[in-house]
N, C-alpha and C positions, 0 to 999 in steps of 0.2 A: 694736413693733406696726406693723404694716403700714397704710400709709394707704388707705381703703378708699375716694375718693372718686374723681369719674368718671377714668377710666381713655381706653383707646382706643377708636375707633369700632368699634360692634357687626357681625360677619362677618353678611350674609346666614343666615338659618336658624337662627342662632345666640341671636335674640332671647329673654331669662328674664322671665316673667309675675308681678306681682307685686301683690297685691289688699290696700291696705291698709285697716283698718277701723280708726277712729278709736272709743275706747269711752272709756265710765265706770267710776272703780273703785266699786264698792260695799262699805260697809263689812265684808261678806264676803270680801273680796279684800286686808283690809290685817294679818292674822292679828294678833303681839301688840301692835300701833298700835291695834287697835281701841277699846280700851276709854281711852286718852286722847285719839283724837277725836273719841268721843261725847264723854268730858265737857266738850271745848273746845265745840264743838259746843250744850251745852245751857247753858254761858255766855256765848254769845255771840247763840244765836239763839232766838226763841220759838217754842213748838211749834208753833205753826202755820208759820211759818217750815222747820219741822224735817220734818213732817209731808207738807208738799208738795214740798222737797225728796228723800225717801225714795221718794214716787211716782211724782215725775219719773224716777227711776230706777230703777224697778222698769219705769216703762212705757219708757225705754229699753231697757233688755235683752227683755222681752217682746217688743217691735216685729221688734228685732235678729235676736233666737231665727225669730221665723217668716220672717224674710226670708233666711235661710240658708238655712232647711229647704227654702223656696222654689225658692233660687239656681240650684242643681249637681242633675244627677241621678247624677252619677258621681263620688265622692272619691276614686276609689284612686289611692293615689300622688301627690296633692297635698301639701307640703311646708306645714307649720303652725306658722307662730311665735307666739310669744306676752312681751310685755314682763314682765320680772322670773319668767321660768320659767327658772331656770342651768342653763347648758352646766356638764359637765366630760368631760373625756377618759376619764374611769375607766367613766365611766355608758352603761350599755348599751341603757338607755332606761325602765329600771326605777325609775329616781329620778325622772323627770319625770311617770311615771304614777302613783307613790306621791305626790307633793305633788298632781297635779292632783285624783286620787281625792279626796286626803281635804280640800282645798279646795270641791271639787263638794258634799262630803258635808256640809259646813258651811252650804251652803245659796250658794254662789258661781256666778251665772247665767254668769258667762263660763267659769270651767271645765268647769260641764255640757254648755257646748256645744261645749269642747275635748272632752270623753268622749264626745259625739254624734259630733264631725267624726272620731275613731278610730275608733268602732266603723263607720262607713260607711266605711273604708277610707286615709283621710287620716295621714300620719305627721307624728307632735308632734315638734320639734324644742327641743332644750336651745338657749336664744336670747342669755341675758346673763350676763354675768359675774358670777362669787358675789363677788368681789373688790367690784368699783364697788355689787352689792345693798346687801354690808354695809357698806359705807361710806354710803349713801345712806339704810341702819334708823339708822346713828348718828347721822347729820345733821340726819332728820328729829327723832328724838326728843329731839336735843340741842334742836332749833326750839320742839318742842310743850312740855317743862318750861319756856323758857322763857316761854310762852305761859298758860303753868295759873300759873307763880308771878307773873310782871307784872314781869317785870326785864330788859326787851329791850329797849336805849335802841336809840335809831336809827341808830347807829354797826355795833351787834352784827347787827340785821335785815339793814341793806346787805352786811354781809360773808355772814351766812348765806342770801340772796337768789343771790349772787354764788356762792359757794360751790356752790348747789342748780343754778346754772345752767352751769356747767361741768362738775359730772358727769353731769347729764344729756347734755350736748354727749361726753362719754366715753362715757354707754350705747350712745349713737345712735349712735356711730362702731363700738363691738365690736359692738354687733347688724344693722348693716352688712355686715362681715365675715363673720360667721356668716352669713347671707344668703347671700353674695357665693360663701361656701365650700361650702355645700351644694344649691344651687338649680343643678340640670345646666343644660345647654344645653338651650332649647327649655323648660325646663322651669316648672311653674307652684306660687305658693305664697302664702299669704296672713299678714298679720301682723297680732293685736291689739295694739292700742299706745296708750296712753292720750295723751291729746289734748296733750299740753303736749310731745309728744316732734317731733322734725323729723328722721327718720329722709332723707327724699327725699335732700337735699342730699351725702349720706356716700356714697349707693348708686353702684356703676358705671353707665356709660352703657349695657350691654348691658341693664338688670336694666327692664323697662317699669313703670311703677306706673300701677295705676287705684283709683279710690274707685270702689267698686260699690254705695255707699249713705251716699253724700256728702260730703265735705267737714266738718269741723269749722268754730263759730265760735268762732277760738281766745281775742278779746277778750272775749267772752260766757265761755266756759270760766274762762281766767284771774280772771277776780273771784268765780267760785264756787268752787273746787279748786286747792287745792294740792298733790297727789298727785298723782306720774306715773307 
């Protein structure tokens, strides 16, 4: 695999726009994770706890939703990645809009506004590797049973801590790539990506990044979510 980090200085005119948006997953967005981390979730924390947590993140994505709608009056042709939607070579684009529909349709604020940003013109791109996905549904879930049964001496955490943080450091490098490989010259493109990822660092130096709606606090983050 080809190393995707900065490269050579960017040609005049040549400069790629790049809008990253830092999000939350909602438990909509973790398909069959869901229902072992509600229950980690409701042993660990009190409803109220749980409660104001789930509004915090409804009123994220609400805020989100209308500062899009806001943003662009023009998407066509802007390039849309999204963390953990797979590339594959076979997919014609039919499989990114069969997962995102029926994610949307499950009640998933960030895919409805991947189906908002299509239908206004924008093309969703296949972004990560089903490879590092499923490796990272194993990992996690290998984390969460240990977490529901109470048999994770601190030996086993540092390794699975360790383990969670080099694949991540693998998504970020193939969703770099993909970037790197489909974003024309000149050309502009935005990426959800959930806040624990460090996509910048992978990207070439032609490739611009802005937050057009802030910055992540990633030490804030880190103590509430472990999902990326």
């Amino acid at each position: 695999m080809p190393n995707a980090g900065p490269t050579a200085c960017p040609r005049e005119g040549t400069l790629r726009q790049l809008a990253l948006i830092p999000i939350i997953h909602s438990p909509e967005d973790l398909g069959n994770l869901r229902a072992v981390v509600t229950t980690i979730k409701q042993e660990w924390f009190s409803e109220k706890i749980r409660d104001a947590t789930a509004a915090a993140v409804t009123n994220f994505w609400t805020n989100l939703e209308a500062a899009i709608a806001d943003w662009k009056t023009n998407w066509d042709g802007i390039l849309v990645y999204q963390d953990a939607l797979p590339f594959s070579d076979a997919d014609n684009g039919s499989l990114i809009h069969l997962i995102v529909d029926e994610l949307a349709g499950k009640g998933s604020h960030n895919h409805q506004i991947l189906n908002w940003l299509s239908a206004q013109g924008a093309r969703l791109q296949g972004t990560e590797s089903p490879t590092l996905l499923l490796k990272e549904y194993d990992l996690i879930k290998r984390s969460l049973a240990l977490e529901l049964e109470g048999d994770a001496g601190e030996e086993q955490q540092r390794q699975i801590v360790e383990q969670q943080q080099n694949l991540l450091h693998e998504r970020d490098r193939f969703i770099a790539e993909r970037i790197d490989q489909t974003l024309p010259n000149a050309g502009e493109g935005l990426v959800f990506l959930g806040m624990l990822h460090s996509l910048e660092e992978q990207l070439p130096l032609d490739i611009s990044v802005a937050y057009p709606f802030g910055r992540p606090d990633l030490h804030e983050h880190r103590t509430q979510n472990n999902v990326s």
